[in-house]
N, C-alpha and C positions, 0 to 999 in steps of 0.2 A: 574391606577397604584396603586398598593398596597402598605400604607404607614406604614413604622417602627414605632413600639415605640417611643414617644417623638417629632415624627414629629407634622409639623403644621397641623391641622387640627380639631380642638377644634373650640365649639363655642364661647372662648374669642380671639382665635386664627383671626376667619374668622370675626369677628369685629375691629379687629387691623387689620388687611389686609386692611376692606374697608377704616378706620379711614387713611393708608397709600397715597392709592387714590385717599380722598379727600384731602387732606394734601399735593397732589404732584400737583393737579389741582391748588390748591389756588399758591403751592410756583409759578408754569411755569405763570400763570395768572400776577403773580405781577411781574416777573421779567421781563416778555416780556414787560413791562412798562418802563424797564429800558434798559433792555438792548434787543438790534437789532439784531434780528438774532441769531446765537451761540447755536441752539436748539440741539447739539449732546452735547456739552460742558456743559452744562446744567444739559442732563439731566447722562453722566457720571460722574461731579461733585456728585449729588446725588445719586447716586449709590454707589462712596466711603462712603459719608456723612451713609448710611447705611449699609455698608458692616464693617463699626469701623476701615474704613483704612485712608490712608493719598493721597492726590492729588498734582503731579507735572505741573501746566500749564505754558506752555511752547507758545508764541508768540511773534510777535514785536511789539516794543508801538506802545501803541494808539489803543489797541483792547479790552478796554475796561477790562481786566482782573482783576486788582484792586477793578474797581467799581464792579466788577460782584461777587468776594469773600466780600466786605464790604457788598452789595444789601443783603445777602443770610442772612448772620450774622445779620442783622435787622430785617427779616421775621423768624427767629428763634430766640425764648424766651432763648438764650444762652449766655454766656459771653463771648468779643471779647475782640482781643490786637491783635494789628497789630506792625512789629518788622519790621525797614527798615533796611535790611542787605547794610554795605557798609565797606569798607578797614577795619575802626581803630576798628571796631565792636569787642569786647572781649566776652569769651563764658557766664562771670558772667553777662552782660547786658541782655544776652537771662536769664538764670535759675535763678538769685538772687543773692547775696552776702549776706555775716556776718558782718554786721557795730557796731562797736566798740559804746556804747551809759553809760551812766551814770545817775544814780538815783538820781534824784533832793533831796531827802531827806537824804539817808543815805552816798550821794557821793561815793559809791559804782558801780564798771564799769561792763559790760556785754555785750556779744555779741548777736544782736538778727536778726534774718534771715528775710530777707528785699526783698521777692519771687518778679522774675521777670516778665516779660511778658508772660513767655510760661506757668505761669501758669491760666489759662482761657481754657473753653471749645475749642472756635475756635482761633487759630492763624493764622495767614495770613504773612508769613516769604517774604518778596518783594522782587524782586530781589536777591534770595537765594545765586546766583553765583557770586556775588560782594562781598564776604566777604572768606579769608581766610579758609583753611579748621580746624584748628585749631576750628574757631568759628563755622563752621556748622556742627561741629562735638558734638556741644551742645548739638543739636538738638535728636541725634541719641537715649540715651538710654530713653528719653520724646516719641518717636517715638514707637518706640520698646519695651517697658515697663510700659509705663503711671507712671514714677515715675522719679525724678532727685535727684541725687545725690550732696551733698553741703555741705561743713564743714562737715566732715565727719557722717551727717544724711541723710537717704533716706527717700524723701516726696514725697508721691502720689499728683498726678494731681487730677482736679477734671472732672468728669465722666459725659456727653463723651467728648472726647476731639479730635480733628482731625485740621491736622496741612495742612493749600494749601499753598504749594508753589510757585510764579512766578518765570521764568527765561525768558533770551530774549536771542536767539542762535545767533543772528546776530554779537554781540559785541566782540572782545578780550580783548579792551585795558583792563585792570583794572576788570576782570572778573578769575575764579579759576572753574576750572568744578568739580562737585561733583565727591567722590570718585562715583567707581562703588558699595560699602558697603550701601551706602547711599542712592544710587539713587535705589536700591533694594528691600528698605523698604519703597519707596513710592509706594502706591497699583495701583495706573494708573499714565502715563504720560498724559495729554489730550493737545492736541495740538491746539491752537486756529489758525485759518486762516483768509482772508482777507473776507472781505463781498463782498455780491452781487454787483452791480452798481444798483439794485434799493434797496435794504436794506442802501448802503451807502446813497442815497441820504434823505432814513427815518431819519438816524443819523444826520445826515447836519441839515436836519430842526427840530428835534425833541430838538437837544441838543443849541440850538441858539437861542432857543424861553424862554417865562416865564415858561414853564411848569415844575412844580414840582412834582412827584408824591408821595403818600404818600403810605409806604410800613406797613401791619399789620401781627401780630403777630401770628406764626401757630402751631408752635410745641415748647413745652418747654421741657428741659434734662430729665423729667421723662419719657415723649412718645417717645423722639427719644432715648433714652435707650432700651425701651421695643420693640420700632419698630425693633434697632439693633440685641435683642436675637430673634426675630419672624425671621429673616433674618435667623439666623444658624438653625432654624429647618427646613426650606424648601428642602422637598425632593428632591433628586439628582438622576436621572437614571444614574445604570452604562455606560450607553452606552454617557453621555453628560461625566461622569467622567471620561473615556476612553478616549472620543474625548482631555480633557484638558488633561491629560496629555502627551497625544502624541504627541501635538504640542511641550509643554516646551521640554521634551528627544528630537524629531526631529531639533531642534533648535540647538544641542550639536554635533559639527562635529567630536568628539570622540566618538561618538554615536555608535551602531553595525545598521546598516541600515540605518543610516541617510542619505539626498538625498544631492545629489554631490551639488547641489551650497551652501549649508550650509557648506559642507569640501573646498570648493573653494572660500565662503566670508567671514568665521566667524572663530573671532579667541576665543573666550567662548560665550557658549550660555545659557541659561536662567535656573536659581535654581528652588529647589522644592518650593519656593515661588511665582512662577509663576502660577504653577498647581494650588497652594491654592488661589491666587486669581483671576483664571480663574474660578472656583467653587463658589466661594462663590460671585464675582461680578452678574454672571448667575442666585445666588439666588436672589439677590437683583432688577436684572433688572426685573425678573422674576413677582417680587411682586411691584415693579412699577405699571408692565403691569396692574397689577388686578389678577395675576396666582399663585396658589399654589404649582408650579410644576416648573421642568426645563426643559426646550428642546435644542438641540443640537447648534441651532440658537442662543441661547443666550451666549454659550461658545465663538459661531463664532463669533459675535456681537462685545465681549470686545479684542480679539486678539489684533488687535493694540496698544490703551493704557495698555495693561498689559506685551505685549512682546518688545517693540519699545525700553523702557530705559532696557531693563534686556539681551539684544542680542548687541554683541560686535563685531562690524566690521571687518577685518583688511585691510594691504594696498592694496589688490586687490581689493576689495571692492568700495575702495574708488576713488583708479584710471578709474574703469569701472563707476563712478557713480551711484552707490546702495546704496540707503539708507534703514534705516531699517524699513521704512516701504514697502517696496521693497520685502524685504525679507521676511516681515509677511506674504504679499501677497501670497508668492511662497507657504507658509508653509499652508495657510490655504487652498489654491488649492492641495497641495499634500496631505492632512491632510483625 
């Protein structure tokens, strides 16, 4: 395939590629130490982690989500802050406050900004659905902009920055589900499941024993920056760019053509934020692989974490028992 202007394909390009490689070798190497199984979750975490998007994991306790976003945040030379969302949670505990302070010398007063936890490379937001929307509405323009707003200054984050979220679907009491605004601008949902019966029984004994493992240091903010811009020049054949778009429009039961169980389950389907990161995940998976290129398989690949939160059920849907990944299903068979 013949590559554009600006595409990857330089020989600093195809040394950042390999350096990606071994850098994905060493992260899967030290986590499978940690953690049991979860080799999709894994390795779609790092796919956002490279695509400079944000991740929704979504399971029930006790699957290890927590340690598996902490695990990542130590084998990366990056700066962490974990933010446990719960009820009284206000949006200044996430971004900072302006605290009132006073000059021992001239006793003269002054307000000086006091940045909160989301400012840090990686965040790790717990249980993001236990907290008022008010407050995870913090989150949004950090999300969406890399800068937050405070006493009326806007301060940049520091670069890169990428925010995982947990949630646990099982719960109501005392839980607020994200706007759909929100849940938009997270780049995957990744859904964790239960293990194997012989993975669970690694966990039983792995985690009851003295074993400590010791996690080392792989990439620091300057290579995963550079790995981030070598992601966007990875060339795109029309025909995978084709594929992603078709799916997010077919997803839209206002759609002209769109296939009768999407007008018969779905009451909005998925933005053009979907398309973009059905592209640009496909780059990223791509150059995982060791590939400088994208093929159609890898569009199909991320379907479910990129359409699962951005496609909106309604009450038919829900009465027949369709979920939405049910529905990706249909979309990527009809696709």
């Amino acid at each position: 395939m013949k590559e554009s202007p600006g595409t990857a394909g330089t020989p600093q390009d195809l040394k950042l590629a390999e350096r990606l490689v071994t850098a994905r070798d060493s992260i899967l190497s030290q986590l499978r130490g940690v953690i049991v199984g979860q080799e999709h979750v894994i390795n779609e975490l790092l796919i956002t982690l490279f695509s400079r998007g944000h991740c929704l994991i979504q399971g029930v306790p006790g699957l290890a989500k927590t340690l598996l976003v902490s695990s990542l945040s130590k084998i990366l030379d990056l700066e962490f802050s974990r933010i446990q969302f719960t009820p009284d949670l206000m949006p200044s505990d996430i971004t900072g406050s302006e605290i009132l302070q006073e000059d021992p010398q001239t006793r003269q007063r002054f307000f000086r900004f006091m940045p909160g936890p989301v400012f840090a490379n990686m965040v790790l937001a717990d249980e993001i659905n236990r907290t008022p929307p008010k407050t995870q509405a913090a989150l949004l323009q950090a999300m969406q902009e890399n800068q937050v707003t405070c006493g009326g200054q806007t301060r940049p984050l520091p670069l890169p920055f990428f925010v995982m979220a947990t949630q646990n679907p099982i719960e109501q009491e005392g839980t607020y589900p994200l706007p759909e605004a929100q849940l938009d601008r997270f780049f995957l949902q990744i859904a964790m499941t239960y293990p194997s019966q012989e993975e669970e029984k690694r966990i039983v004994l792995e985690t009851t024993g003295g074993r400590d493992p010791r996690l080392e240091k792989v990439l620091d903010a300057k290579e995963v920056q550079a790995l981030q811009d070598l992601v966007r020049r990875v060339p795109v054949p029309d025909s995978a760019t084709g594929l992603a778009v078709r799916l997010a429009r077919s997803s839209r039961p206002l759609e002209p053509g769109a296939p009768d169980f999407v007008k018969r389950w779905v009451s909005w389907g998925a933005g053009p934020r979907a398309g973009q990161a059905l592209v640009v995940g496909a780059k990223a998976r791509a150059l995982l692989a060791g590939r400088l290129a994208v093929c159609e398989d890898d569009v199909l690949a991320l379907a479910k974490p990129v359409l699962r939160h951005r496609v909106v059920l309604n009450f038919q849907a829900e009465a027949e028992g369709i979920r939405p990944d049910d529905l990706v299903e249909k979309l990527v068979a009809a696709a």
